[in-house]
N, CA, C and O atoms as CSV, one atom per row, in Angstrom:
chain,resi,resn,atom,element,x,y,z
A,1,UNK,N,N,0.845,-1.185,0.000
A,1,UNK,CA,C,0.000,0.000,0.000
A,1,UNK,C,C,0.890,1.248,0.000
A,1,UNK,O,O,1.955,1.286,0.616
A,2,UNK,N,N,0.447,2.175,-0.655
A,2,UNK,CA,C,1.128,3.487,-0.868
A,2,UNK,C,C,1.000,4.544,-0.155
A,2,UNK,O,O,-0.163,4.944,-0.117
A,3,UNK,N,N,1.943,5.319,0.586
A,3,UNK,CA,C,1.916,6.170,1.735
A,3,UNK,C,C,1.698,7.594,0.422
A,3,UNK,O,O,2.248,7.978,-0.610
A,4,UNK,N,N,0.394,8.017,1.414
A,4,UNK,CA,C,0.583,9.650,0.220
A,4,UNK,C,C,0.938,10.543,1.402
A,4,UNK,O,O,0.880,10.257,2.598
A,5,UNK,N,N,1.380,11.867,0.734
A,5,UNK,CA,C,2.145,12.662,1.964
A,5,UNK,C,C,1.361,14.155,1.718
A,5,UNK,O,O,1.854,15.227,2.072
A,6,UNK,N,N,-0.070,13.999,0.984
A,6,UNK,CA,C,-0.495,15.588,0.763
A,6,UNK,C,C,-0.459,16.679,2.137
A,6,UNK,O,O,-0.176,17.876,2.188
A,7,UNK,N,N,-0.961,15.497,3.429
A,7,UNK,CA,C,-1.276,15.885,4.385
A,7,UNK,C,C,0.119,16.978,5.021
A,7,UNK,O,O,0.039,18.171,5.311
A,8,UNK,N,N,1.506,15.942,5.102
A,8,UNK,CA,C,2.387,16.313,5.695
A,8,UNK,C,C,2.838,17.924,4.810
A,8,UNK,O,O,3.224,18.837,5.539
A,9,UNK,N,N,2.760,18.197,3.209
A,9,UNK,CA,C,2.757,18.726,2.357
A,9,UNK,C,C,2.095,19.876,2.848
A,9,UNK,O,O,2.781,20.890,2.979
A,10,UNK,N,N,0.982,19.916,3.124
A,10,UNK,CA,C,-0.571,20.775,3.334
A,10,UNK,C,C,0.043,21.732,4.672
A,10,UNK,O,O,-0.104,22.943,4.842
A,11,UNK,N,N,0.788,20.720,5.555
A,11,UNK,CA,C,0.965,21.195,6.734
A,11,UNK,C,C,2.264,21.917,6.728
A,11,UNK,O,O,2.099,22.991,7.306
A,12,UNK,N,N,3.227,21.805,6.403
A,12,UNK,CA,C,4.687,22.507,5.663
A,12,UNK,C,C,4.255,23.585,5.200
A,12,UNK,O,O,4.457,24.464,6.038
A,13,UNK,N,N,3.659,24.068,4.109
A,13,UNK,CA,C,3.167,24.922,3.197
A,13,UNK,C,C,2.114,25.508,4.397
A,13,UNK,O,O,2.843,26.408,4.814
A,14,UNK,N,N,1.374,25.563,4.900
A,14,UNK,CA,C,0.641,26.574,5.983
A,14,UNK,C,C,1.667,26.755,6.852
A,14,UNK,O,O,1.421,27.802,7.449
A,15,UNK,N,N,2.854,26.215,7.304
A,15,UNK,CA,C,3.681,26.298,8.378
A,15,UNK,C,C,4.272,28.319,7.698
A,15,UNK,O,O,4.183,29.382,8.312
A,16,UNK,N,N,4.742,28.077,6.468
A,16,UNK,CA,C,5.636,28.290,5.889
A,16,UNK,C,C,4.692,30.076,5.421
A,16,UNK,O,O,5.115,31.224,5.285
A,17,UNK,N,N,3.417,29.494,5.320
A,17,UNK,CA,C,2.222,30.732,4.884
A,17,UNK,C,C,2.215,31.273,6.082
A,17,UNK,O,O,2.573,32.441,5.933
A,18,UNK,N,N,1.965,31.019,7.370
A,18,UNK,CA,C,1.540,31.329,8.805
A,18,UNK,C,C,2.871,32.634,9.027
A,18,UNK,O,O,2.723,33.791,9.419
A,19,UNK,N,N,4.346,31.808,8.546
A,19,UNK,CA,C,5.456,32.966,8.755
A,19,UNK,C,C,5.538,34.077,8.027
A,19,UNK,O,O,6.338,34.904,8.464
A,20,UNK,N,N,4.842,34.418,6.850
A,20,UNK,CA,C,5.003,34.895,5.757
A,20,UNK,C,C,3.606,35.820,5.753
A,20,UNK,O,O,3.363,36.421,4.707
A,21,UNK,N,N,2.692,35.957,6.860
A,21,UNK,CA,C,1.702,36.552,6.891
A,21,UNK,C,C,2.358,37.982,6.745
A,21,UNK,O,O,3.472,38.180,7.228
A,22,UNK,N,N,1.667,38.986,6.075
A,22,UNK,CA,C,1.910,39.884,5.950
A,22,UNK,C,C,3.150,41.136,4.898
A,22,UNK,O,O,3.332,42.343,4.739
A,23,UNK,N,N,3.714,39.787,4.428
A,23,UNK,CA,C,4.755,40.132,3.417
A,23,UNK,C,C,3.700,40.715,2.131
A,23,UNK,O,O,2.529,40.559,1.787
A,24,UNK,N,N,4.736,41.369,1.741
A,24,UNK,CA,C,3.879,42.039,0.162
A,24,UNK,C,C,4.305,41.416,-1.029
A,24,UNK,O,O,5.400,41.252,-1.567
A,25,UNK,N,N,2.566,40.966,-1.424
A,25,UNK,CA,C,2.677,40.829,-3.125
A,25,UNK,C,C,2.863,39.250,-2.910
A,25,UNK,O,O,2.353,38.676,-1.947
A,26,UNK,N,N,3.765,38.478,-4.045
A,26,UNK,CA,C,3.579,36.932,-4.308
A,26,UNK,C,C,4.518,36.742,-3.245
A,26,UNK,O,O,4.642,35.518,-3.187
A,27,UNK,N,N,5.300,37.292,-2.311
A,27,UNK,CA,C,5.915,36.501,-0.816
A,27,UNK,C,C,5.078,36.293,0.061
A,27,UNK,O,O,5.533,35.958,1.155
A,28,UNK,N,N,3.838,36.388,-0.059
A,28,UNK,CA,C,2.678,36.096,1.031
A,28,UNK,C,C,1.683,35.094,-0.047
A,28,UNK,O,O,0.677,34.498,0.338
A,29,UNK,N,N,2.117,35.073,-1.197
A,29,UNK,CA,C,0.677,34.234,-1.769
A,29,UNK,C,C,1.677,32.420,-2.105
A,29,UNK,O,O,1.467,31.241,-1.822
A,30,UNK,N,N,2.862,33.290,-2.913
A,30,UNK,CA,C,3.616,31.981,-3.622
A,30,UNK,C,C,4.119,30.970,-2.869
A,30,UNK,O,O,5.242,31.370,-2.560
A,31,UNK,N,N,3.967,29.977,-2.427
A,31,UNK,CA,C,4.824,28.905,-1.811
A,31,UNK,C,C,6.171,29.748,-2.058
A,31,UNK,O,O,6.598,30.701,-1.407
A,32,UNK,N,N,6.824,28.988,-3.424
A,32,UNK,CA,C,8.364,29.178,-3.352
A,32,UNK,C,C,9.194,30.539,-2.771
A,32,UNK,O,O,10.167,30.658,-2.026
A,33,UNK,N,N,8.154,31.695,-3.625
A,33,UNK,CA,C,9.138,32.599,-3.006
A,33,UNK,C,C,8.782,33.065,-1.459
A,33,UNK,O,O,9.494,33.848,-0.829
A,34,UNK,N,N,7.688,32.523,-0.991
A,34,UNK,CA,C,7.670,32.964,0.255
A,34,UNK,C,C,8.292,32.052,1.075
A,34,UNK,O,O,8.417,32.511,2.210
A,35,UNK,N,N,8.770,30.840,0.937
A,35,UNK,CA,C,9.792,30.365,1.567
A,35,UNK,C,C,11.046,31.082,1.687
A,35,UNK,O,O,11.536,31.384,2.775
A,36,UNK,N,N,11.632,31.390,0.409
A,36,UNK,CA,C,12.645,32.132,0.566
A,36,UNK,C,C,12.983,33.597,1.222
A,36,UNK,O,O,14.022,34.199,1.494
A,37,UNK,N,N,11.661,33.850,1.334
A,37,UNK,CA,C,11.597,35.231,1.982
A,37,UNK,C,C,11.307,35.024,3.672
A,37,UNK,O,O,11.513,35.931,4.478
A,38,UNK,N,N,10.950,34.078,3.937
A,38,UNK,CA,C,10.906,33.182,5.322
A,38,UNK,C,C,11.978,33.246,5.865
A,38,UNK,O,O,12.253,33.889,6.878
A,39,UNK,N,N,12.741,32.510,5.160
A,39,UNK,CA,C,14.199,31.932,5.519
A,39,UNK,C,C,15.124,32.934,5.632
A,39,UNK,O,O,15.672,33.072,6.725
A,40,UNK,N,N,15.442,33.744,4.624
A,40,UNK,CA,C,16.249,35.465,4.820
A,40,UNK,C,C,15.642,35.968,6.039
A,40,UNK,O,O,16.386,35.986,7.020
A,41,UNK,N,N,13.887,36.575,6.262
A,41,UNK,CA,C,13.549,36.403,7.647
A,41,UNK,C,C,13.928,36.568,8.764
A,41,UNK,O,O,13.936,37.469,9.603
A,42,UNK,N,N,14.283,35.443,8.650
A,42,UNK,CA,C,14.423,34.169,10.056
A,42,UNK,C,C,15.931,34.168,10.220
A,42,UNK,O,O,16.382,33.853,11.321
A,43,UNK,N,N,16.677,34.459,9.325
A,43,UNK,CA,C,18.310,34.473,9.305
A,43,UNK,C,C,18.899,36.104,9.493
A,43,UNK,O,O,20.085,36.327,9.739
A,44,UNK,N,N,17.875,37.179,9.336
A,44,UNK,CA,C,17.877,38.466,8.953
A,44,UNK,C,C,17.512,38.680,11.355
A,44,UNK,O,O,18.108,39.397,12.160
A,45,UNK,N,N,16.328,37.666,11.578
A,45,UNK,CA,C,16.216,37.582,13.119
A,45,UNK,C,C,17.336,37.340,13.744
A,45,UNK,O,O,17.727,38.351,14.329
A,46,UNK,N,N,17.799,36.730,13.832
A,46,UNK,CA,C,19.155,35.501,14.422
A,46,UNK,C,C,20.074,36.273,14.292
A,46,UNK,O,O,20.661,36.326,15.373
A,47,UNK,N,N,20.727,37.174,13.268
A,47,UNK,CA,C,21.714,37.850,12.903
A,47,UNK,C,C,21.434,39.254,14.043
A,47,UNK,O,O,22.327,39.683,14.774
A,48,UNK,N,N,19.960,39.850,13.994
A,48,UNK,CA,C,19.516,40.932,14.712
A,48,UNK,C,C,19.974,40.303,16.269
A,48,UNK,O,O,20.899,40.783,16.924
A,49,UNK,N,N,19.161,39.172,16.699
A,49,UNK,CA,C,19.792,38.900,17.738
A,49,UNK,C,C,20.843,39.479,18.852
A,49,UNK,O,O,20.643,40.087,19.903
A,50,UNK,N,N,22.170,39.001,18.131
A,50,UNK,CA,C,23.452,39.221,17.955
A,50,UNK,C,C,23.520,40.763,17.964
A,50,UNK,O,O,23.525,41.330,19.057
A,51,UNK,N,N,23.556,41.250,17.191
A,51,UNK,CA,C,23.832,42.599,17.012
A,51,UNK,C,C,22.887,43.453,18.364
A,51,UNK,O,O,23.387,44.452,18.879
A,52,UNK,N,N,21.807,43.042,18.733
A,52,UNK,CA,C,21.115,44.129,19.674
A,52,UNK,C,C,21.969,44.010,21.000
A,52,UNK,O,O,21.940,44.981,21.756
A,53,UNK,N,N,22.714,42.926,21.346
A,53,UNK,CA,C,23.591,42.752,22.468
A,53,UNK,C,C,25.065,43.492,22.258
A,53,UNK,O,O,25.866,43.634,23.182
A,54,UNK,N,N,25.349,44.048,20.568
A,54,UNK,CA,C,26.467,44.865,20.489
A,54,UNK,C,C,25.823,46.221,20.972
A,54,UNK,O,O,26.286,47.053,21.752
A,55,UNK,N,N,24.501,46.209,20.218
A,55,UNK,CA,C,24.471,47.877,20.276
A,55,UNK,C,C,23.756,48.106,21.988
A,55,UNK,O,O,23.522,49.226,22.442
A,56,UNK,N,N,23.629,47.476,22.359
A,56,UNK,CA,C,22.955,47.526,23.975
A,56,UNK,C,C,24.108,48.101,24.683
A,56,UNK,O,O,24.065,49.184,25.266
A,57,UNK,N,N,24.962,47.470,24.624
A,57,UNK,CA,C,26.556,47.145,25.269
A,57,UNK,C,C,27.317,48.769,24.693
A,57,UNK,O,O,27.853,49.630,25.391
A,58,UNK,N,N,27.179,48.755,23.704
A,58,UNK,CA,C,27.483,50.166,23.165
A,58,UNK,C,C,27.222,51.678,23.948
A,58,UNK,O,O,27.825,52.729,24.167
A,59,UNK,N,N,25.694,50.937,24.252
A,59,UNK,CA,C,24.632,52.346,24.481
A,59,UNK,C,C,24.846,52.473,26.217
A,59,UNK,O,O,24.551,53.462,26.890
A,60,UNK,N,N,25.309,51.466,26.612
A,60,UNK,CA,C,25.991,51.264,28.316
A,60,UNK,C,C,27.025,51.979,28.445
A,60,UNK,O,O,27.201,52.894,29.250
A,61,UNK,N,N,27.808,51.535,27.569
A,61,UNK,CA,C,28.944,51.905,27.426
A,61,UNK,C,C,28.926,54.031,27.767
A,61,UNK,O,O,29.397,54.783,28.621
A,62,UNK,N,N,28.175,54.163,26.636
A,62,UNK,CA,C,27.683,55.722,26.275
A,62,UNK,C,C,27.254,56.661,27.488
A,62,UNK,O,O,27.596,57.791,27.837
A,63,UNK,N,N,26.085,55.428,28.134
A,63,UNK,CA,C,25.949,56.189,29.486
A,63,UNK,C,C,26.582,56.297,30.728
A,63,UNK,O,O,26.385,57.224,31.514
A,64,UNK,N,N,27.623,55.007,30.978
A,64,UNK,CA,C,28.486,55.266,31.952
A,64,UNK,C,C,29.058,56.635,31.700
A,64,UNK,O,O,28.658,57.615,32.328
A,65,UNK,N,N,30.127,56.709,30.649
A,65,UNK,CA,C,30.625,57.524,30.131
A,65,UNK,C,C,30.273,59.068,30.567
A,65,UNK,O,O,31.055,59.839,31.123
A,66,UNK,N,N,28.955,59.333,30.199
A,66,UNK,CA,C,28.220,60.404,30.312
A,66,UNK,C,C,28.187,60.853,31.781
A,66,UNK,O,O,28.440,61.992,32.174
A,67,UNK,N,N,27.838,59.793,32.540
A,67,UNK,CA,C,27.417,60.217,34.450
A,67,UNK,C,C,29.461,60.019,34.599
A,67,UNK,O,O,29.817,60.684,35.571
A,68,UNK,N,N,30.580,59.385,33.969
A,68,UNK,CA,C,31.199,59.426,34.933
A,68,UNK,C,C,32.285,60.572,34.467
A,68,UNK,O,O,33.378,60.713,35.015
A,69,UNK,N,N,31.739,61.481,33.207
A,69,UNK,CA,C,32.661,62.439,33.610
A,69,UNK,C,C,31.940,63.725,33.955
A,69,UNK,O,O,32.504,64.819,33.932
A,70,UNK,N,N,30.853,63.573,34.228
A,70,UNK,CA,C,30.039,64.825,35.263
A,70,UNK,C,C,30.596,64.191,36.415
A,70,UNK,O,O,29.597,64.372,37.111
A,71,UNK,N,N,31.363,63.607,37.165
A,71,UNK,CA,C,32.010,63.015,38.273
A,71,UNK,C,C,33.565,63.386,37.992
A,71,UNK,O,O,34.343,63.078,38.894
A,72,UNK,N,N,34.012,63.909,37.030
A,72,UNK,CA,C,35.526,64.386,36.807
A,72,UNK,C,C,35.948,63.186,36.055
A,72,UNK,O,O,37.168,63.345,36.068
A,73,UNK,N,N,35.710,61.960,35.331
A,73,UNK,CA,C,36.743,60.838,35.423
A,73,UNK,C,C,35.903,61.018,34.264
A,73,UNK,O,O,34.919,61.710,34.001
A,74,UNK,N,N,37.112,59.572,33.232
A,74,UNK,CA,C,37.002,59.294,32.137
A,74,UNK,C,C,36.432,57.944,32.212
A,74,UNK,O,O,36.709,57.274,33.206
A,75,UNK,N,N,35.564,57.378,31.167
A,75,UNK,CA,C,35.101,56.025,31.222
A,75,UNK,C,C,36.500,54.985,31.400
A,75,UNK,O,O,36.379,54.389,32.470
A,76,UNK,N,N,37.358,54.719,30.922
A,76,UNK,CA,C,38.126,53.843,31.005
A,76,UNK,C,C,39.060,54.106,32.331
A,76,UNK,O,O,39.742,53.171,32.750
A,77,UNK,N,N,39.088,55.239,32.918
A,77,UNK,CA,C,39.539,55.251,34.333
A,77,UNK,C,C,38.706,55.038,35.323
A,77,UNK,O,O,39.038,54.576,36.414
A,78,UNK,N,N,37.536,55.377,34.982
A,78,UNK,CA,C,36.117,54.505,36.288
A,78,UNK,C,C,36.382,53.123,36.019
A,78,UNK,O,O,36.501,52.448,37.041
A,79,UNK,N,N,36.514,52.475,34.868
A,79,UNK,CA,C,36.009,51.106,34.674
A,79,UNK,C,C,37.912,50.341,35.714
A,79,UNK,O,O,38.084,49.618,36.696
A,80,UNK,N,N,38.678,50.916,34.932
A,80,UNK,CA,C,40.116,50.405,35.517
A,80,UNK,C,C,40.271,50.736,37.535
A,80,UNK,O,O,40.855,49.995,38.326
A,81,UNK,N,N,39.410,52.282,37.926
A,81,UNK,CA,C,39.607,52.388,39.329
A,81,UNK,C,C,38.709,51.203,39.811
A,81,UNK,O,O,39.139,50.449,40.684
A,82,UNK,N,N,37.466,51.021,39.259
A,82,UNK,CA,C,36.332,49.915,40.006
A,82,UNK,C,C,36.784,48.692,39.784
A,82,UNK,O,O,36.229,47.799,40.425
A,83,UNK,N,N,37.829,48.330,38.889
A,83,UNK,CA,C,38.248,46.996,38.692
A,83,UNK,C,C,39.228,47.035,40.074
A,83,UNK,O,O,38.757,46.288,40.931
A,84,UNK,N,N,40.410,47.683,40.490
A,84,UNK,CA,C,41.632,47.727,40.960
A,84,UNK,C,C,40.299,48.255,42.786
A,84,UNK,O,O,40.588,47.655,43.822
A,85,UNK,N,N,39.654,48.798,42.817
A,85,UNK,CA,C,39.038,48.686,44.156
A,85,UNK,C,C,37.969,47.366,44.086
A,85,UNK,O,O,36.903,47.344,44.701
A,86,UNK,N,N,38.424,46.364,43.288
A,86,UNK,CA,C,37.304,45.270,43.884
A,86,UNK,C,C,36.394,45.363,44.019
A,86,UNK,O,O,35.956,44.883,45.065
A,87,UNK,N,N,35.204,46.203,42.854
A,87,UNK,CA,C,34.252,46.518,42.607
A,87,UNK,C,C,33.880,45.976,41.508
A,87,UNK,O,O,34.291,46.470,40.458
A,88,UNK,N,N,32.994,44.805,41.480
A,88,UNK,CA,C,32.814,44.244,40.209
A,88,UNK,C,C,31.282,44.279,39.861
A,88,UNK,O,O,30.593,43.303,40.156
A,89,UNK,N,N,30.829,45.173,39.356
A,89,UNK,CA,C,29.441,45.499,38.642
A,89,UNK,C,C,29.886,45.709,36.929
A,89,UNK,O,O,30.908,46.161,36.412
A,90,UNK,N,N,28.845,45.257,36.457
A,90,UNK,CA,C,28.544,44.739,34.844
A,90,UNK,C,C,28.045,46.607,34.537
A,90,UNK,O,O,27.643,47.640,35.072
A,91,UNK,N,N,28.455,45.982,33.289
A,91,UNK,CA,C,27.970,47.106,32.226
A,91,UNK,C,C,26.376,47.928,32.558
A,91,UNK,O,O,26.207,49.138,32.710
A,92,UNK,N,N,25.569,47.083,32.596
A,92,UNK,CA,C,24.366,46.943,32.106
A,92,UNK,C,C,23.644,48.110,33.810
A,92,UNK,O,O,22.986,49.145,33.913
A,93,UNK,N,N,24.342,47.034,34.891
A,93,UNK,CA,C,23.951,47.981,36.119
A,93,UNK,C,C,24.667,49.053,36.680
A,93,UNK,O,O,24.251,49.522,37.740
A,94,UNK,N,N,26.017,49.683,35.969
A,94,UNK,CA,C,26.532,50.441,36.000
A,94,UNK,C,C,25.432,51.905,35.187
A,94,UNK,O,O,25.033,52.972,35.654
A,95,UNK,N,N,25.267,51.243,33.814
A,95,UNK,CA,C,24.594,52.477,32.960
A,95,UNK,C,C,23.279,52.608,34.015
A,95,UNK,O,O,23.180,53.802,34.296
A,96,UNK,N,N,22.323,51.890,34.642
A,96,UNK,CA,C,21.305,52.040,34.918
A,96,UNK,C,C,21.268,52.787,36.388
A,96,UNK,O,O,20.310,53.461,36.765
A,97,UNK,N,N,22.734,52.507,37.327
A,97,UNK,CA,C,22.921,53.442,38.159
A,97,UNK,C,C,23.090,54.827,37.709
A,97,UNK,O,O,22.668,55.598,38.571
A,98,UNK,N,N,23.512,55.370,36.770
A,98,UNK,CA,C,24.480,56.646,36.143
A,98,UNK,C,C,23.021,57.420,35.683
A,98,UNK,O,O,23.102,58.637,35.513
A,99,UNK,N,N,21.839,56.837,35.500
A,99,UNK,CA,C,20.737,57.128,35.033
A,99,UNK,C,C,19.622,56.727,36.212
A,99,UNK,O,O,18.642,57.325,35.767
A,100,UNK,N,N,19.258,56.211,37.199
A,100,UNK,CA,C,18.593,56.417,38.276
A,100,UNK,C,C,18.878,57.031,39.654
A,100,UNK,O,O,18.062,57.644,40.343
A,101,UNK,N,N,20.256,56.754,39.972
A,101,UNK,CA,C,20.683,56.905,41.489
A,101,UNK,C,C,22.244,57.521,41.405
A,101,UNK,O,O,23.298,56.935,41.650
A,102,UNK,N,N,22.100,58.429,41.124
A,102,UNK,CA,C,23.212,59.780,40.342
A,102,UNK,C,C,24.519,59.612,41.786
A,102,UNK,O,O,25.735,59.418,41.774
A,103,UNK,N,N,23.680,59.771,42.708
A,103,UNK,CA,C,24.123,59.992,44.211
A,103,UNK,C,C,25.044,59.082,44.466
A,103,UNK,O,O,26.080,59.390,45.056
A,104,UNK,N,N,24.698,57.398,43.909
A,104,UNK,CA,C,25.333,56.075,44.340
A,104,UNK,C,C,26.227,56.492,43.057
A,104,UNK,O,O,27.122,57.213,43.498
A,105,UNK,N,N,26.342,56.371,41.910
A,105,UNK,CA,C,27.017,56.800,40.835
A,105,UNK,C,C,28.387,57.308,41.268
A,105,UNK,O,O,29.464,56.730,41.125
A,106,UNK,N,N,28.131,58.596,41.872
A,106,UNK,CA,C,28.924,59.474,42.461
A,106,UNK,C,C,30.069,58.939,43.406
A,106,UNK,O,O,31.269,59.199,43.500
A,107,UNK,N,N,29.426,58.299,43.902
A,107,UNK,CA,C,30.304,57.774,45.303
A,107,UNK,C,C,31.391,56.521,44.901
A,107,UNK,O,O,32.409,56.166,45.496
A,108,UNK,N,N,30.755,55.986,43.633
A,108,UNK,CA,C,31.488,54.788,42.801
A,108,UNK,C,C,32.537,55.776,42.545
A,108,UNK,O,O,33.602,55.683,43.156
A,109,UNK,N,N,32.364,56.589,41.810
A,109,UNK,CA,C,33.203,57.308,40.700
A,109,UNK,C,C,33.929,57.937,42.079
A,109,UNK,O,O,34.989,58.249,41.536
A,110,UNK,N,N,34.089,58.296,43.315
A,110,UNK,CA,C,35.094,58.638,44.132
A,110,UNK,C,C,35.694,57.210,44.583
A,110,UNK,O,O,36.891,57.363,44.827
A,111,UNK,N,N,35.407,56.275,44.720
A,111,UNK,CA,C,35.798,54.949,45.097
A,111,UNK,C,C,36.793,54.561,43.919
A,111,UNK,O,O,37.764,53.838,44.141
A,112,UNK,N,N,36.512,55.073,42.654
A,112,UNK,CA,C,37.068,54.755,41.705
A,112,UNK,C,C,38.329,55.513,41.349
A,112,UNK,O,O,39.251,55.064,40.669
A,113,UNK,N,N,38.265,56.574,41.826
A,113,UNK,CA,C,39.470,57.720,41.819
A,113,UNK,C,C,40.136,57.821,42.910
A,113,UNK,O,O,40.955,58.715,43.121
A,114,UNK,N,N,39.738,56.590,43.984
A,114,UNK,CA,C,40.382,56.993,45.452
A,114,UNK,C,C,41.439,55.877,45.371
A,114,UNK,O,O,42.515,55.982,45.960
A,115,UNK,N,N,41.005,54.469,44.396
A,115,UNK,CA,C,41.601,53.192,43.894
A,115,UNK,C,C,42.701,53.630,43.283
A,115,UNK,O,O,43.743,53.096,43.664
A,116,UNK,N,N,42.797,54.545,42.343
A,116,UNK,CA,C,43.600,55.053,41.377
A,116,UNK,C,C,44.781,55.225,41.774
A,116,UNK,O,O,45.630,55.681,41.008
């Protein structure tokens, strides 16, 4: 007896339509090319990924920077005094101090110049 596969077929091809909702013109109607426009997509996501953790890291970067030389210091001398005083806070809660709690900021950035 002969296995038919329309079903598995039927279900691929809506998989493939379901991702492709909303694309313009025959990338939302055509099977083929809306696969291919799927797949760029989906590889165009994955790639974004990646990159939003450069430019995040970037934009940390930007705001330390900003709160620690209204404190007199340069970003790479806060980051080198807080390393050398055994102060180990990340990027991420550094920028978010420099931008909520100016006061605690402050007191880093003398901890950091007192290390020096």
């Amino acid at each position: 007896m002969r296995i038919k596969r329309g079903v598995n077929a039927v279900k691929k091809r809506r998989k493939i339509f379901k991702l492709a909702k909303g694309y313009f013109g025959n990338k939302s109607k055509n099977y083929r090319i809306a696969r291919e426009a799927v797949m760029k997509s989906l590889n165009y996501a994955y790639v974004g990924r990646k990159l939003r953790k450069r430019d995040m890291r970037s934009l940390w970067i930007a705001r330390i920077n900003a709160g620690a030389r209204e404190n007199g210091i340069s970003y790479s001398k806060l980051m080198h005094g807080l390393k050398v005083a055994g102060i180990d806070l990340n990027r991420k809660v550094l920028s978010d101090l420099a931008i909520s709690d100016a006061e605690g900021f402050a007191a880093l950035c003398e901890k950091a110049k007192a290390a020096l």
